[in-house]
C-alpha positions in Angstrom: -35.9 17.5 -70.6 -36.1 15.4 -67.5 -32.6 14.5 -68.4 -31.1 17.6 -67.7 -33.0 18.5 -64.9 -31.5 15.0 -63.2 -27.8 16.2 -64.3 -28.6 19.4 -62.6 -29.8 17.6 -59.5 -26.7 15.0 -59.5 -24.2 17.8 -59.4 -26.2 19.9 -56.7 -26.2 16.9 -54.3 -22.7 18.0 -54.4 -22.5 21.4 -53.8 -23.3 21.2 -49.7 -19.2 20.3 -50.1 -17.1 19.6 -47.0 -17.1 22.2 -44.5 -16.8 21.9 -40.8 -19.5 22.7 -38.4 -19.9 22.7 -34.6 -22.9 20.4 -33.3 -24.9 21.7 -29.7 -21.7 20.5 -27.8 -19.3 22.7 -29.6 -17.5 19.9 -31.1 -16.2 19.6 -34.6 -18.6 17.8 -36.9 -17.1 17.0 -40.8 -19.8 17.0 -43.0 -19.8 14.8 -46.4 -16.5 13.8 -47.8 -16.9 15.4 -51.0 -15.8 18.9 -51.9 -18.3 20.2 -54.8 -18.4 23.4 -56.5 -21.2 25.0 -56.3 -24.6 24.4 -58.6 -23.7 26.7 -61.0 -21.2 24.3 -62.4 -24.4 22.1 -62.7 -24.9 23.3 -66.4 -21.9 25.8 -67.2 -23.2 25.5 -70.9 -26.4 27.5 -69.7 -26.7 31.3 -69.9 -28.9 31.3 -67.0 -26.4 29.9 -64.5 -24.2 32.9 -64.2 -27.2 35.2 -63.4 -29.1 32.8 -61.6 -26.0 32.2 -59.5 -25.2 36.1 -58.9 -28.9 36.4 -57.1 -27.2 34.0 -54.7 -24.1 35.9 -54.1 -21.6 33.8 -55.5 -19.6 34.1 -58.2 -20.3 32.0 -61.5 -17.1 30.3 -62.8 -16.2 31.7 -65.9 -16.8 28.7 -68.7 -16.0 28.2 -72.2 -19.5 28.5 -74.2 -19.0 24.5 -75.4 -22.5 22.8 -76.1 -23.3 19.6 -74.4 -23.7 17.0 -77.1 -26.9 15.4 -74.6 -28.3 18.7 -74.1 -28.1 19.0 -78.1 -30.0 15.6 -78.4 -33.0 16.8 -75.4 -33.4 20.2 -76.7 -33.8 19.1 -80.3 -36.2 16.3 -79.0 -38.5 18.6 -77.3 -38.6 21.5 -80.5 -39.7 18.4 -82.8 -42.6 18.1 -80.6 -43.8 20.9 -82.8 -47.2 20.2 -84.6 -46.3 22.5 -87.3 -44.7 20.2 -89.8 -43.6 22.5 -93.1 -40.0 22.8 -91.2 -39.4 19.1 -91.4 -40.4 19.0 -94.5 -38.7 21.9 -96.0 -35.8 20.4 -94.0 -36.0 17.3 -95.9 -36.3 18.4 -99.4 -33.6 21.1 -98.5 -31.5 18.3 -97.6 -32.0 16.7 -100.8 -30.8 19.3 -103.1 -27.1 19.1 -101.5 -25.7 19.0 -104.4 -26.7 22.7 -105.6 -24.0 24.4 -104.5 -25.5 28.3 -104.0 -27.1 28.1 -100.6 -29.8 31.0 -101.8 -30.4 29.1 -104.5 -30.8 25.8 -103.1 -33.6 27.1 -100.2 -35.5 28.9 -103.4 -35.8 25.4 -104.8 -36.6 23.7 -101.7 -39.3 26.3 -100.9 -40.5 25.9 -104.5 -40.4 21.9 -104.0 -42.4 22.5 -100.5 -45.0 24.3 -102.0 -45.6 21.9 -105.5 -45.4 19.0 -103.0 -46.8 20.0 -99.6 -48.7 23.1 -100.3 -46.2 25.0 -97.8 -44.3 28.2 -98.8 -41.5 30.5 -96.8 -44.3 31.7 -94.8 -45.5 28.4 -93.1 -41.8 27.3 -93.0 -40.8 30.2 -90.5 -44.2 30.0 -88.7 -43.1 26.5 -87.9 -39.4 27.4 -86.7 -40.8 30.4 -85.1 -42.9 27.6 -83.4 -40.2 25.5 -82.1 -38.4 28.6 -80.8 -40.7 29.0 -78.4 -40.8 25.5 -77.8 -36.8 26.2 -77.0 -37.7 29.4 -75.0 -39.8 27.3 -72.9 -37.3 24.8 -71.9 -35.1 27.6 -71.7 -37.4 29.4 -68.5 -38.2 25.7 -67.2 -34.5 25.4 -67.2 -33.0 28.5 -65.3 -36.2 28.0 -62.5 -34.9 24.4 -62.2 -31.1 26.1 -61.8 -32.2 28.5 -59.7 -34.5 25.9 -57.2 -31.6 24.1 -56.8 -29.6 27.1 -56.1 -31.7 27.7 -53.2 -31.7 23.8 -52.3 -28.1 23.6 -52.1 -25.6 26.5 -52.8 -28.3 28.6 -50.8 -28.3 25.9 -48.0 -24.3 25.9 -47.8 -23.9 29.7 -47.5 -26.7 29.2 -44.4 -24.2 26.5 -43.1 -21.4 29.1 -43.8 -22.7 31.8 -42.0 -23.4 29.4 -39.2 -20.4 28.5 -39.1 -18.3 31.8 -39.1 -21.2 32.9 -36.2 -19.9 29.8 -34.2 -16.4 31.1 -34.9 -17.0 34.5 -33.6 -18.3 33.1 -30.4 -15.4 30.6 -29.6 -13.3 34.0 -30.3 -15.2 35.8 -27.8 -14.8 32.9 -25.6 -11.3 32.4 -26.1 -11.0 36.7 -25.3 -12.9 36.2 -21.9 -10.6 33.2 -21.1 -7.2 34.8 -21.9 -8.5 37.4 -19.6 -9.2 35.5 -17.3 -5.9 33.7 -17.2 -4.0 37.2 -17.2 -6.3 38.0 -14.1 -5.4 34.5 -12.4 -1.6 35.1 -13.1 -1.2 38.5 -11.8 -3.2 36.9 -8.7 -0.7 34.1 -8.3 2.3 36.2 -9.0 0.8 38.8 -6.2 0.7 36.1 -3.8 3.6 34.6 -4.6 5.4 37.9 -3.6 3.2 38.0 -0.5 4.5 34.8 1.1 8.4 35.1 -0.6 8.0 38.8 1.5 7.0 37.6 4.7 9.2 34.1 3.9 12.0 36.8 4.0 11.1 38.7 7.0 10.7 35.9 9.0 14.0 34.6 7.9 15.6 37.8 9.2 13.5 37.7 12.4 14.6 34.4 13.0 18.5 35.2 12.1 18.0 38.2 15.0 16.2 35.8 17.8 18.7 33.0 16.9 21.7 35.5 17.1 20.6 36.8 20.3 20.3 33.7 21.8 23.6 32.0 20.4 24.8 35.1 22.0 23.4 34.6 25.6 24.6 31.1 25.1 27.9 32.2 24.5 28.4 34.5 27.7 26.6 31.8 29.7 28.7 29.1 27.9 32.1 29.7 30.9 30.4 29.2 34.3 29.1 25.9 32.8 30.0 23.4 35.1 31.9 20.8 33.0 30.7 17.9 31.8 31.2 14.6 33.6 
């Protein structure tokens, strides 16, 4: 099963994704260039996945039930690592009667041919398929702990990167708050003394007008005993 268990690792690799994070300086980091679903999609043939990937919080992709011809080949090669051989060999003679065309019939003779060549009858044949069915149950738990694992390795890392992330987020939109009231603060300042100088700019424009006209007046009365210019 080692197989599947590397498939399952391949595609969780993936599932950290691209996101973008802020590093100690508050700058934009990208993190890898690929965009993965998450591990559930690691073995979407699995019953486990969907369960396995709720306990995490995120929602399994729903996936046609379609078997995965290598999966077939693994699973088959671990359930004939039975030691109880009367399924193969009811297999095999049951396989050679194909050409009785009542399936009843034909497993009657096969048990029959089991038992006058073999010494096996129908209860040693499902002994031994009960056998490899827990054989399949096996790789069956082995398989949702190794989905699960890798849940927690990767999908479970990303939401922590997530969460990080939307954290930073909340801060910079403090931050950002405090800042814009800051500015309005810094305006109303400006604007106030702005108005300040234009209101004294104005009343010493006035005062001015007043001293000037005063004195263009004296110069005006004083202007006719002026001797005149040589």
């Amino acid at each position: 099963m080692s197989g599947i268990f590397d498939k399952l690792k391949d595609v969780g690799k993936d599932a950290l994704g691209t996101f973008v994070v802020m590093d100690d300086d508050g700058n934009e980091q990208p993190a890898d260039q690929t965009l993965a679903a998450p591990a559930a999609a690691a073995a979407p043939r699995g019953a486990a996945v969907p369960a396995a990937a709720a306990q995490q919080g995120v929602a399994a992709p729903a996936m046609a039930a379609e078997a995965d011809p290598e999966f077939v080949q693994q699973l088959h090669a671990s359930v004939d690592g039975s030691t109880k051989k009367a399924y193969p060999q009811f297999k095999a003679l049951f396989a050679a009667l194909s050409a009785v065309g009542d399936e009843g019939t034909r497993t009657q003779l096969a048990i029959s041919a089991a038992q006058a060549s073999h010494g096996i009858g129908a209860a040693q044949v499902a002994e031994a398929i009960d056998d490899r069915l827990k054989i399949l149950a096996a790789e069956k738990s082995s398989f949702d702990s190794a989905v699960k694992e890798e849940l927690d390795q990767s999908v479970g890392a990303t939401l922590a990167q997530i969460e990080k992330t939307r954290a930073e987020i909340t801060k910079r939109i403090e931050e950002i708050k405090a800042l814009e009231t800051k500015a309005a603060e810094l305006d109303k300042t400006a604007r106030d003394a702005r108005a300040t100088i234009d209101a004294n700019s104005a009343r010493f424009a006035a005062s001015y007008a007043v001293v000037e006209a005063e004195l263009v007046a004296e110069r005006t009365r004083v202007a006719p005993f002026l001797s005149p210019a040589k």
